[in-house]
N, C-alpha and C positions, 0 to 999 in steps of 0.2 A: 596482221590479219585478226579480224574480231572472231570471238568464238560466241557461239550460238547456244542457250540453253533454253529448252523447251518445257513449259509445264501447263497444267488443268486440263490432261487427260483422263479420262476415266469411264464410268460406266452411265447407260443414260439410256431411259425407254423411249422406244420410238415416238415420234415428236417431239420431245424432248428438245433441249438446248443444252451448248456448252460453250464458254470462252478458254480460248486457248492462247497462251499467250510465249510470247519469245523474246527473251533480254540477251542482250548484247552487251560481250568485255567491253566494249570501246563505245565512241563513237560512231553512229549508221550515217549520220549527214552526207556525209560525203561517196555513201553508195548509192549505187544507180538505182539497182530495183531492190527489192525485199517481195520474199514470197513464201506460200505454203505447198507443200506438196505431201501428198500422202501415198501408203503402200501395201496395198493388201496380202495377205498370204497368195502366195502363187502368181502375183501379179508385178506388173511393171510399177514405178514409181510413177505418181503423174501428179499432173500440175493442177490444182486447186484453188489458188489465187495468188495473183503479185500485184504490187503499188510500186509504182515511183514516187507519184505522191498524192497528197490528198482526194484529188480525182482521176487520177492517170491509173485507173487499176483495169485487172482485165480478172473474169472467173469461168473456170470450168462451166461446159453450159449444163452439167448435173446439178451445180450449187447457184443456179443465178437468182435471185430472189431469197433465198434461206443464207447463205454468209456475207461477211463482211468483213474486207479486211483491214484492218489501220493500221498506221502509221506516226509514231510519235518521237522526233529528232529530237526532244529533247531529254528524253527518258529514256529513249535505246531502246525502245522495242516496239512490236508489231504482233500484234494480237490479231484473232480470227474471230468471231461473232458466226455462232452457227446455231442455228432454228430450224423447228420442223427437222429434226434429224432422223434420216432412215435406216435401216439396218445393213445398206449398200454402204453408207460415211463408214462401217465399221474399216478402220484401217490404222496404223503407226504414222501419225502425222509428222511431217519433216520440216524446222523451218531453215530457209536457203538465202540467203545474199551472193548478190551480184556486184562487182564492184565497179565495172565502167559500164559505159553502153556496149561496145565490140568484145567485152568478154562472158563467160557465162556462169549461170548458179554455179560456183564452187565453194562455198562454204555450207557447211551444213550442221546443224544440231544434231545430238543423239535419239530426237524423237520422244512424241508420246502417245501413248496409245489411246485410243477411240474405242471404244464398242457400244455399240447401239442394238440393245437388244431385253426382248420384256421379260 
């Protein structure tokens, strides 16, 4: 099982951008999805963006147009591309892998945090 670390979280005024980026111990190729999810105080964790692959993504319809998420098998990681950031993005971003199609996110990094604010 790959382990997930998370980094280029930080501070950022509204409209603002950040890239956010997630390496993996291992090898990703052979998992199914890779995704991002984020978690605000008080709130549920949710889903942000995932890729199977270079077009196969799906986003939150709060982020559609402002992120972007990649994917790169042969680097091990998968970066998130965020623009026009609001002060709602503020949240502990999570990155997740999936390892077949019939199973679900259970891997996960220790997060990095977001805040968006002037």
């Amino acid at each position: 099982q790959v382990q997930l670390v998370e980094s280029g979280g930080g501070l950022v005024q509204p409209g603002g951008s950040l890239r956010l980026s997630c390496a993996a111990s291992g090898s990703i190729r052979n998992l199914y999805r890779m995704g991002w999810y984020r978690q605000a105080p008080g709130k549920q964790r949710e889903l942000v963006a995932t890729i199977i692959s270079g077009s196969n993504t799906n986003y939150a319809d709060s982020v559609k147009g402002r992120f972007t998420i990649y994917r790169n098998n042969d680097k091990n990681t998968v970066d998130l591309q965020m623009y026009s950031l609001k002060p709602e993005d503020t949240a502990v971003y999570y990155c997740g892998a999936q390892p077949s199609r019939f199973s679900f996110m259970n891997t996960w990094g220790q997060g990095t945090q977001v805040t968006v604010s002037s």
